[in-house]
MMTF fields as JSON, N, C-alpha, C and O atoms, coordinates in Angstrom:
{
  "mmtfVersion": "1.0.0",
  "mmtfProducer": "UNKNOWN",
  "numBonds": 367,
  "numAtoms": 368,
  "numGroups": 92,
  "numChains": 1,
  "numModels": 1,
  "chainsPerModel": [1],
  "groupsPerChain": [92],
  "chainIdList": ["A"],
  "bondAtomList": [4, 2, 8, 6, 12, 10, 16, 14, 20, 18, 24, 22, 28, 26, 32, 30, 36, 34, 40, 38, 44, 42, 48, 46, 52, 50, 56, 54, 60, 58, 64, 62, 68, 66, 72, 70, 76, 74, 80, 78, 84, 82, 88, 86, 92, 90, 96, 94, 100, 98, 104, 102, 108, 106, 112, 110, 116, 114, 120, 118, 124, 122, 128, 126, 132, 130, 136, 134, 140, 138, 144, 142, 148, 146, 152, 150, 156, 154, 160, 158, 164, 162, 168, 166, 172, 170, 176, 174, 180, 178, 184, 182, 188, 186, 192, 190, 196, 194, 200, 198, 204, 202, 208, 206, 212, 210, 216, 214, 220, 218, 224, 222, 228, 226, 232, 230, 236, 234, 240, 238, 244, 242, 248, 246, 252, 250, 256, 254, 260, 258, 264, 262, 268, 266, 272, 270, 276, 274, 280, 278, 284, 282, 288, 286, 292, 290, 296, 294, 300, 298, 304, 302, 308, 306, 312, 310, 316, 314, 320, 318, 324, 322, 328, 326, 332, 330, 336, 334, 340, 338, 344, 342, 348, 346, 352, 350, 356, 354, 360, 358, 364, 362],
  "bondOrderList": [1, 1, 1, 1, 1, 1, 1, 1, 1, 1, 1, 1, 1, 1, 1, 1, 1, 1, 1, 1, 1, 1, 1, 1, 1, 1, 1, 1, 1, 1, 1, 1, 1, 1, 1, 1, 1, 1, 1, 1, 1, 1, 1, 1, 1, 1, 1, 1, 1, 1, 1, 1, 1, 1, 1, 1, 1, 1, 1, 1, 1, 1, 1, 1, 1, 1, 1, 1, 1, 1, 1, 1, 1, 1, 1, 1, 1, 1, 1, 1, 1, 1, 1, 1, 1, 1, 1, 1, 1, 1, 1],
  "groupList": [{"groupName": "UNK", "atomNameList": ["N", "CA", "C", "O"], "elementList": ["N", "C", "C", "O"], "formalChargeList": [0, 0, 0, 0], "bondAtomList": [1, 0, 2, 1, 3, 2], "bondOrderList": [1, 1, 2], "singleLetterCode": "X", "chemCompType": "L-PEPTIDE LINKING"}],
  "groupTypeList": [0, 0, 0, 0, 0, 0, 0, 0, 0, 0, 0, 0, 0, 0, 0, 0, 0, 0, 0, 0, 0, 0, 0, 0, 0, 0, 0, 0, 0, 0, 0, 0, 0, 0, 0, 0, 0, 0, 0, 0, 0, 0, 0, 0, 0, 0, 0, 0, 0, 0, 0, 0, 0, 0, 0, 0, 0, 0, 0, 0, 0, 0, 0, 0, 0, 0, 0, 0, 0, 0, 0, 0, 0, 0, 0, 0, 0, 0, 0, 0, 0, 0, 0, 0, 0, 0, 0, 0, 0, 0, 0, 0],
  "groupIdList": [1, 2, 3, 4, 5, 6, 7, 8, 9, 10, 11, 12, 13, 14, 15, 16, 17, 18, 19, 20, 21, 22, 23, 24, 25, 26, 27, 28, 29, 30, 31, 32, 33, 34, 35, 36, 37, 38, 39, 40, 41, 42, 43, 44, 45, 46, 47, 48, 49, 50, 51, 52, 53, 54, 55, 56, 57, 58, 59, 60, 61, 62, 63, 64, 65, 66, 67, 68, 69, 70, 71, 72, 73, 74, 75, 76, 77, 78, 79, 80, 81, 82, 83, 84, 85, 86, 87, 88, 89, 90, 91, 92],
  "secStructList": [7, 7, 2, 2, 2, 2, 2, 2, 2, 2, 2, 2, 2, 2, 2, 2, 2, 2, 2, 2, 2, 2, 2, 2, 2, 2, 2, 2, 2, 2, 6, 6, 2, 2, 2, 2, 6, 6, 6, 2, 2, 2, 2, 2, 2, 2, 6, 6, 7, 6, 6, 6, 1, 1, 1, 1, 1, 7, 1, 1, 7, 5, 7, 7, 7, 1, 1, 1, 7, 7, 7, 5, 1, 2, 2, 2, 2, 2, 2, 2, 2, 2, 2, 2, 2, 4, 4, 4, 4, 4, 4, 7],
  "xCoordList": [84.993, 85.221, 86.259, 87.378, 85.817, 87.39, 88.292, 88.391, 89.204, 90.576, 90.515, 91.254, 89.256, 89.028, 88.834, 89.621, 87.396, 86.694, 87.815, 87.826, 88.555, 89.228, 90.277, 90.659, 90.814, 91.623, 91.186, 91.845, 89.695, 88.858, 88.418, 87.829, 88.565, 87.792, 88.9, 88.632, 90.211, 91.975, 92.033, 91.934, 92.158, 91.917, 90.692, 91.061, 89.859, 88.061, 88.775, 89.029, 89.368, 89.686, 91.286, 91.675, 91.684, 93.025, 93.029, 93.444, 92.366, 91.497, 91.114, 91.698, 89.6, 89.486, 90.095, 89.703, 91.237, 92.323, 92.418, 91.654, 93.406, 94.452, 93.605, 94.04, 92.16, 91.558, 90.999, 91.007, 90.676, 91.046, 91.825, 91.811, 92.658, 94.355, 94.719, 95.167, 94.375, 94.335, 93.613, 93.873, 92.179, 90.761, 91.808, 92.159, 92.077, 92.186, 94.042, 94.432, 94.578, 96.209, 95.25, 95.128, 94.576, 94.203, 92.897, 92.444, 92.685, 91.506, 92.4, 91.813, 93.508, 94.886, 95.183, 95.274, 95.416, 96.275, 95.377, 95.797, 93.91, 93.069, 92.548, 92.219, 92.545, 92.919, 93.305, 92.772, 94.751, 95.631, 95.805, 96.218, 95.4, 95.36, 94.277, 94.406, 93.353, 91.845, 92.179, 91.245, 93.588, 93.809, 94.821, 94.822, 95.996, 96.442, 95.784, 96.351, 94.809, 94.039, 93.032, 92.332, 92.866, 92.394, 92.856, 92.301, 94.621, 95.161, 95.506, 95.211, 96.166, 96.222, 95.015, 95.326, 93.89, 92.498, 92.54, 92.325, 93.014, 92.996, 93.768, 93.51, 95.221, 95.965, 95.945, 96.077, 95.758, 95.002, 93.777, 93.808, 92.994, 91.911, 92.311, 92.186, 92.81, 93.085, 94.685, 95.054, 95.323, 96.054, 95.261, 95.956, 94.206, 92.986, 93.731, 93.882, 94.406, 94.537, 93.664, 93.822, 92.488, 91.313, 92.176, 91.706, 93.206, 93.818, 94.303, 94.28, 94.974, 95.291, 94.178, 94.236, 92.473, 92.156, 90.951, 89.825, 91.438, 89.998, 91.126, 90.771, 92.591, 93.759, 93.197, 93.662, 92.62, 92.542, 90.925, 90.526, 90.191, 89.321, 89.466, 90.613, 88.525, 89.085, 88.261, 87.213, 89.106, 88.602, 86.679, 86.026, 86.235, 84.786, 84.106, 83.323, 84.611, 84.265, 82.983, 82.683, 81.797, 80.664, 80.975, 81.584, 80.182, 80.268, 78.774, 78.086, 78.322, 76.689, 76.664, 76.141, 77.364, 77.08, 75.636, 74.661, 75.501, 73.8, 73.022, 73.636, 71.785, 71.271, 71.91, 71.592, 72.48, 73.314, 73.266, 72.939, 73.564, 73.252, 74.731, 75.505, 74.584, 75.652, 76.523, 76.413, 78.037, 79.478, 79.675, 79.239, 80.204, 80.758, 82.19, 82.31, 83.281, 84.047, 85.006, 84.471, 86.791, 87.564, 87.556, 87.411, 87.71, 88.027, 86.43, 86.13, 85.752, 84.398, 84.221, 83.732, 84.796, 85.115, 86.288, 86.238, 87.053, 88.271, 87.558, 87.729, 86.773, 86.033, 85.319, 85.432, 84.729, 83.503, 84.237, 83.915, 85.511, 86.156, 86.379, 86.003, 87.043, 87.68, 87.013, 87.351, 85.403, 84.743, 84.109, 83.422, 84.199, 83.761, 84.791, 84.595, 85.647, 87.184, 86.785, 86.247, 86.794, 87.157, 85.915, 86.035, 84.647, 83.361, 83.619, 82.705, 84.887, 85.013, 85.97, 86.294, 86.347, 87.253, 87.272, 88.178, 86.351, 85.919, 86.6, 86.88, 86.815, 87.597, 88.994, 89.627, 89.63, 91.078, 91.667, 92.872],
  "yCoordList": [134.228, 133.404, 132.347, 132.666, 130.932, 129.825, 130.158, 131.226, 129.552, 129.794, 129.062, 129.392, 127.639, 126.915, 128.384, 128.976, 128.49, 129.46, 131.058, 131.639, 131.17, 132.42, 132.178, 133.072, 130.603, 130.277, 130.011, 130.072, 129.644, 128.842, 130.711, 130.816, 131.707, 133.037, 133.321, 133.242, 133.665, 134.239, 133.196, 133.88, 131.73, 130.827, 131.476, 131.637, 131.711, 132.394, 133.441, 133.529, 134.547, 136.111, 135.918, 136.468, 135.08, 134.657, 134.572, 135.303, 133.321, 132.604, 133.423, 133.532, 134.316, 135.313, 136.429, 137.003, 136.689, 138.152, 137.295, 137.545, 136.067, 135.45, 135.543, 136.129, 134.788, 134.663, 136.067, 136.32, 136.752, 138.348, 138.991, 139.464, 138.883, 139.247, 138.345, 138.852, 136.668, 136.56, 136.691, 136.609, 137.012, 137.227, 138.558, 138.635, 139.456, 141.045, 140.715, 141.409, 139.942, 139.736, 139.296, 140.089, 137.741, 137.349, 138.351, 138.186, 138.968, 140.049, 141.545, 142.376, 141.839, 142.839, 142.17, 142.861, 140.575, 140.184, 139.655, 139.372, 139.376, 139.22, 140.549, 140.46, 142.017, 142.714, 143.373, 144.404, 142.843, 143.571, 142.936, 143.474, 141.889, 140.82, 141.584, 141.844, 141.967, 142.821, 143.668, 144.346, 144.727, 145.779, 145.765, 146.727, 144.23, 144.555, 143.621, 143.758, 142.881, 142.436, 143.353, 143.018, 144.404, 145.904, 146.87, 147.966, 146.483, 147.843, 147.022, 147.473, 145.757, 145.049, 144.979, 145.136, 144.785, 145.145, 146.292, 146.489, 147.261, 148.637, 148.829, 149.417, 148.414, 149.248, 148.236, 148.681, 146.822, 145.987, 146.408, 146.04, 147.077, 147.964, 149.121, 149.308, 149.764, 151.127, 150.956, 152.061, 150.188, 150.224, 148.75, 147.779, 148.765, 147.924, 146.768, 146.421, 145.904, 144.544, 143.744, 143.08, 143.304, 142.411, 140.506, 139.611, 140.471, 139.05, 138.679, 137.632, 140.653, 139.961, 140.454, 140.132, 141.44, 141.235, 140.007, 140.075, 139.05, 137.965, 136.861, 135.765, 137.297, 136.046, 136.536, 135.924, 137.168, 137.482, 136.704, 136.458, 136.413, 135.316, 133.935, 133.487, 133.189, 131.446, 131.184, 131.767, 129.663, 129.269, 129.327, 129.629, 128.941, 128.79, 129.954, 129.856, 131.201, 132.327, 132.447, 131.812, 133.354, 133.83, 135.481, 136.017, 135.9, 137.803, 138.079, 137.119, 138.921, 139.304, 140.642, 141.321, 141.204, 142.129, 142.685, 141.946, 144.555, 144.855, 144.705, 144.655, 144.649, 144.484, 143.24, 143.642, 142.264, 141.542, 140.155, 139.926, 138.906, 137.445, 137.607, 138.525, 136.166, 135.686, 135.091, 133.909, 136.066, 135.548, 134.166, 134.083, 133.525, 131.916, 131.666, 131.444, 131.776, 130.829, 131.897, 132.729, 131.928, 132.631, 133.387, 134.598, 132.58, 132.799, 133.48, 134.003, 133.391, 134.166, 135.67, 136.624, 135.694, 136.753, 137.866, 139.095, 137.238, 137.585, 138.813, 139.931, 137.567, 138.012, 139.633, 140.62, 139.34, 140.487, 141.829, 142.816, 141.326, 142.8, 143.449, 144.53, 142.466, 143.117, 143.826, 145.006, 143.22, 144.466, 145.239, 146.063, 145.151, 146.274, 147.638, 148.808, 147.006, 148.377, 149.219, 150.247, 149.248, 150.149, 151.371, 152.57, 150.429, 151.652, 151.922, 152.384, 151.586, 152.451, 153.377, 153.271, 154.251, 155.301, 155.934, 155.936, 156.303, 157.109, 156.702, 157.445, 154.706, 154.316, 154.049, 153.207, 155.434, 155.237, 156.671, 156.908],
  "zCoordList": [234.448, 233.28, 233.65, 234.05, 233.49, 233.026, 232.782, 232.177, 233.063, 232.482, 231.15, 230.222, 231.013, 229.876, 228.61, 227.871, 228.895, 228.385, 227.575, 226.49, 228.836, 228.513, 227.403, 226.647, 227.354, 226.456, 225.042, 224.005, 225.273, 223.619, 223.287, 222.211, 223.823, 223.866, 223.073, 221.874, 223.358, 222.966, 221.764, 220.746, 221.382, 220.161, 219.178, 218.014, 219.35, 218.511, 218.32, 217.119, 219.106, 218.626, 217.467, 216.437, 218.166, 217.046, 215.587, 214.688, 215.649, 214.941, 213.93, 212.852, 214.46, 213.416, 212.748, 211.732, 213.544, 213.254, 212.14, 211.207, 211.999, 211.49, 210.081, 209.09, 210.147, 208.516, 208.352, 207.148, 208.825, 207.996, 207.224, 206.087, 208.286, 207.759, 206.345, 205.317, 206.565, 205.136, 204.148, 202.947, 204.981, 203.471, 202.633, 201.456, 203.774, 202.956, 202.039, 201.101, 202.437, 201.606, 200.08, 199.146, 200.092, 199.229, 198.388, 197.256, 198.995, 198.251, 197.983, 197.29, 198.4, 197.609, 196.451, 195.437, 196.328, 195.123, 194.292, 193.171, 194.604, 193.65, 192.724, 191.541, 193.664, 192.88, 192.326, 191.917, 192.066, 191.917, 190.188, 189.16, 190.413, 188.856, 188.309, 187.113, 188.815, 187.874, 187.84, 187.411, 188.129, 187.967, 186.678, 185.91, 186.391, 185.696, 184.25, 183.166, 184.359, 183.339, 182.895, 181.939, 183.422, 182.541, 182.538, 182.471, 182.652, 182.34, 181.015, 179.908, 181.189, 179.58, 178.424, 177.244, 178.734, 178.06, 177.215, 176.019, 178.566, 177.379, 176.75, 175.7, 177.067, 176.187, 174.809, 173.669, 175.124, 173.949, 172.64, 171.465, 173.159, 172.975, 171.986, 170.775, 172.97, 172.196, 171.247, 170.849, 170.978, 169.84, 169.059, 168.761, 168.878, 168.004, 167.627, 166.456, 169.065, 168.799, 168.845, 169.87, 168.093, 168.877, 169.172, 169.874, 168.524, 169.019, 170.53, 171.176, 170.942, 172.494, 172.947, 174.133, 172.693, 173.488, 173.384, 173.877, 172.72, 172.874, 173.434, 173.867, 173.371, 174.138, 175.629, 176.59, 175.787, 177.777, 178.045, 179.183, 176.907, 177.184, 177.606, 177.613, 177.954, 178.036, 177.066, 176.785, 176.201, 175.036, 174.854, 173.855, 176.133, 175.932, 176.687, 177.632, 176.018, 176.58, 176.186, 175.175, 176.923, 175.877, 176.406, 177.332, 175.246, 175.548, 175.458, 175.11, 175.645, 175.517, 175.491, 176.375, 174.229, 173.808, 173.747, 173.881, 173.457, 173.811, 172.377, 171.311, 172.469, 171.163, 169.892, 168.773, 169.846, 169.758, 170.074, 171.239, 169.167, 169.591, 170.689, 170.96, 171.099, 172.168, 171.717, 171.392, 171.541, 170.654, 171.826, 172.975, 171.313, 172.056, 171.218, 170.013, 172.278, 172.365, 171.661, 170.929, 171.89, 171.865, 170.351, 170.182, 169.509, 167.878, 167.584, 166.51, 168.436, 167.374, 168.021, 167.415, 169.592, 170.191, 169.524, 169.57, 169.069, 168.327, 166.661, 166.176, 166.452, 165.462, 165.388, 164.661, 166.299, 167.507, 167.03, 166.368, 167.772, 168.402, 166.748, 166.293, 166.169, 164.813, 164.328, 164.231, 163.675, 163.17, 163.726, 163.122, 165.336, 166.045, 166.455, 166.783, 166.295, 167.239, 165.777, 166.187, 164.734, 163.708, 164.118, 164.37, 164.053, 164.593, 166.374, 167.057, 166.933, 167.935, 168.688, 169.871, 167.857, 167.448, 168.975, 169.808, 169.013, 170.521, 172.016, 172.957, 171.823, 173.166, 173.14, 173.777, 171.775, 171.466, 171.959, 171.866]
}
């Protein structure tokens, strides 16, 4: 092998350590945010706030609930939850 070759070979193996090492940092702290945006969900949930949990939506959220039209947009999501948490005793 080159000494060219052996050097562009040690740069390619670098190279790829280096964006690993950051795929897996940035894929720890991505979820580490989905870990604490559903630990907030629930405990949102189960003391039947439906305000913070339709505040963890973005304004032009949609939901697609089952059997159910398609809620759109934060305040109608908000809506959703309210008269739904009371018929759901069971995820308290």
């Amino acid at each position: 092998m080159s000494a060219r070759r052996g050097v562009l070979t040690f740069a390619l193996a670098v190279g790829c350590g280096l964006s690993a090492g950051c795929a897996g940092a940035l894929a720890g702290a991505a979820r580490g945010q989905i870990e604490a945006g559903n630990s907030e969900l629930a405990t949102a949930f189960s003391q039947g706030r439906a305000g913070a949990v339709a505040a963890l939506y973005t304004g032009d959220a949609r939901m697609f609930p089952p059997n159910s039209d398609v809620v759109s947009g934060r305040e109608a999501i908000q809506r959703f939850w309210e008269r739904s948490m009371p018929a759901s005793e069971v995820w308290r």
